[in-house]
N, C-alpha and C positions, 0 to 999 in steps of 0.2 A: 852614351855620350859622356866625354870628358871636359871638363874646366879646368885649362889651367892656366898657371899667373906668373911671375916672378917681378919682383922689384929690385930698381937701382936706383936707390938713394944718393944722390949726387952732390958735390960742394956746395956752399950759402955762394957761394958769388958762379957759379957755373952757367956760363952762356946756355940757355934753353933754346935759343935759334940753332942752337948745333944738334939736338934731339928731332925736333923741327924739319929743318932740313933730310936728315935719317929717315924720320917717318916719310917725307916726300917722296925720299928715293927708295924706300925698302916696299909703300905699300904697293904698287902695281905688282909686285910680284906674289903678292896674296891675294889679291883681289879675284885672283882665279884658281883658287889651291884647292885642287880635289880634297873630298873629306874635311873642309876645315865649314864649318857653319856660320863663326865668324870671329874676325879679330878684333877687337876694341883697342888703336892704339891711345893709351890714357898716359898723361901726363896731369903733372901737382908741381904746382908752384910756390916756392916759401912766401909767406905772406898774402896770398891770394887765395881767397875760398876757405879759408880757415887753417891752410895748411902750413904745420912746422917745418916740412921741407920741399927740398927741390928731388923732383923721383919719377922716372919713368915706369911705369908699368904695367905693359900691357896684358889682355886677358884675354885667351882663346877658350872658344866652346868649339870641340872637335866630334863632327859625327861618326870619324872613321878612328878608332885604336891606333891601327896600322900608320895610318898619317901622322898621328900624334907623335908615334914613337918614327917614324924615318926625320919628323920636325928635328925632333929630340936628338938622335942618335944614329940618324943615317944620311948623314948627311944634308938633309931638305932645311938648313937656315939656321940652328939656333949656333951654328959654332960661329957666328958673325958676329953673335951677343958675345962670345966666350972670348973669342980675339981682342974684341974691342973694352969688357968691360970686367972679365973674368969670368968664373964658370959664379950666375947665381942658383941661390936652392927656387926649385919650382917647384910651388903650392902645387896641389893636385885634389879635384871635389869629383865626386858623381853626380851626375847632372839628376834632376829628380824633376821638375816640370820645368818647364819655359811656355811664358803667354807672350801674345804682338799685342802690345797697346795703340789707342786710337794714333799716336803719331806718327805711326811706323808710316802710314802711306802717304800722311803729308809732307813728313819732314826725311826724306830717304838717309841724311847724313846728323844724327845726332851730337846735340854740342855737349854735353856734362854726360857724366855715370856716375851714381853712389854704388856704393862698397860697405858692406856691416858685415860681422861676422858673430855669431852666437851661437854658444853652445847648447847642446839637447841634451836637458836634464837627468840628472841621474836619479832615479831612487826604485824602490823596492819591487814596483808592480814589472816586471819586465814586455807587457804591452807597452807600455808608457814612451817608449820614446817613435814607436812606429804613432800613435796617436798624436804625439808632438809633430812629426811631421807633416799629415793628413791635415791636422790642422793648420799648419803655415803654409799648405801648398794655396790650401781655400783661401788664409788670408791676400797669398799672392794674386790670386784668381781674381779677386773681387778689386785692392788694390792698380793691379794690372790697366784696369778699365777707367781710369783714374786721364783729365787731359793731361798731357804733357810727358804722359811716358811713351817708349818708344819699344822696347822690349825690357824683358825681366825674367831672372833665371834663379831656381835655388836650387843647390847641391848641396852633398855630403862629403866631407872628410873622416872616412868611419875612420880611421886613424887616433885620431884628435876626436871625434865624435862634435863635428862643431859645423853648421851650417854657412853657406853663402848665401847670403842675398844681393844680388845685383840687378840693377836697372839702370838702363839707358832712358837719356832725358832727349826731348825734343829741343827744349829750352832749359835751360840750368833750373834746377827748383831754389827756390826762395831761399837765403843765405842773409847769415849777420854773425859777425865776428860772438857774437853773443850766444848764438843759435846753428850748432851743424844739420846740417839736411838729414830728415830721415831718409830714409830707401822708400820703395814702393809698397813696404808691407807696413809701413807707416808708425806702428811705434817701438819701444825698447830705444837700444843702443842709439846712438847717434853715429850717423854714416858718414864715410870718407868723400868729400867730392873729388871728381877728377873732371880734367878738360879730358873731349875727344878728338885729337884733331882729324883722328879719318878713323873710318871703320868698313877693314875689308870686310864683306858678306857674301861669299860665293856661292854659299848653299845655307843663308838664313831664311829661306823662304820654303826650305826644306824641312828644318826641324818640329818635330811633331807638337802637335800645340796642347797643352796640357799638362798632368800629370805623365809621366812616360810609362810606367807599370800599369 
């Protein structure tokens, strides 16, 4: 399974009912895209939620490679993003578990997602970062089961050697201009919120629950 993401950072005064709109019209056509597990379309608003800008960016967890790459490069949709806003760079993680938390069944359409991103330590014992990970899958695990999440994903950038953590809210978690939202692994870095306004899930009910190895 892949994650992947890209961001458009967009003008301080840029109409967002124009994204808005976009998403309207772009999500039925994912709503049912073989291989894709699901899209998170996320927007950030300057001023609201703590964030310094206005930026689209949505994030797919793809069960099928193959899909991933026809998204990408064969034509299946991202050259709509290319047309309209330029080619951006897209992030790319290994997916490494994913849990459904209690709201997945109450709440089918989630409003917030955080976003953190940290990296796995470097130093001498070369165990050390496969144990780093084993242990944020558990913290995710336990996390996970937490009200108000909805689902929750962490991957790897062996690239960058730097983790995703992401979770979808049922409800926004608790925010103050003072205070960014953790993620669902609850502590470290302070996480990014994002509004969701739709989240295609064609085959979220597909991905394996857990650790994936």
């Amino acid at each position: 399974m892949l994650a992947k993401q890209y961001e458009i950072t967009l003008p301080a005064d840029y109409d967002l009912d124009v994204i808005r709109r976009r998403i309207k019209a772009g999500a039925p056509l994912l709503d049912d895209r073989p291989g894709l597990g699901f899209k998170a379309w996320l927007l950030r608003e300057r001023g609201v939620g703590g964030s310094p800008v206005n930026q689209y960016a949505p994030l797919y967890v793809w069960r099928s490679d193959g899909e991933a790459a026809r998204f990408l490069v064969g034509g299946g949709g991202f050259e709509n993003i290319v047309r309209d806003f330029g080619r951006p760079t897209v992030q790319r993680w290994t997916v490494l578990a994913h849990f459904s938390g209690p709201a997945r069944a109450a709440v089918p359409l989630p409003s917030a997602a955080t976003r953190r991103l940290t990296a796995v330590p470097v130093g001498p014992d070369p165990a050390a970062p496969a144990a780093h990970v084993e242990q944020e899958v558990e913290r995710l695990r336990e996390a996970a089961r937490r009200p108000g999440v909805h689902t929750a994903v962490l991957a790897l950038d062996p690239g960058r050697w730097e983790l995703l953590h992401f979770t979808l809210w049922g409800t926004a978690p608790e925010h103050t201009p003072e205070h960014t939202p953790q993620d669902a692994s609850a502590d470290g870095p302070a996480a990014e919120l994002f509004a969701v306004p739709h989240l295609s899930a064609p085959e979220l009910s597909a991905l394996p629950e857990g650790r994936v190895w």
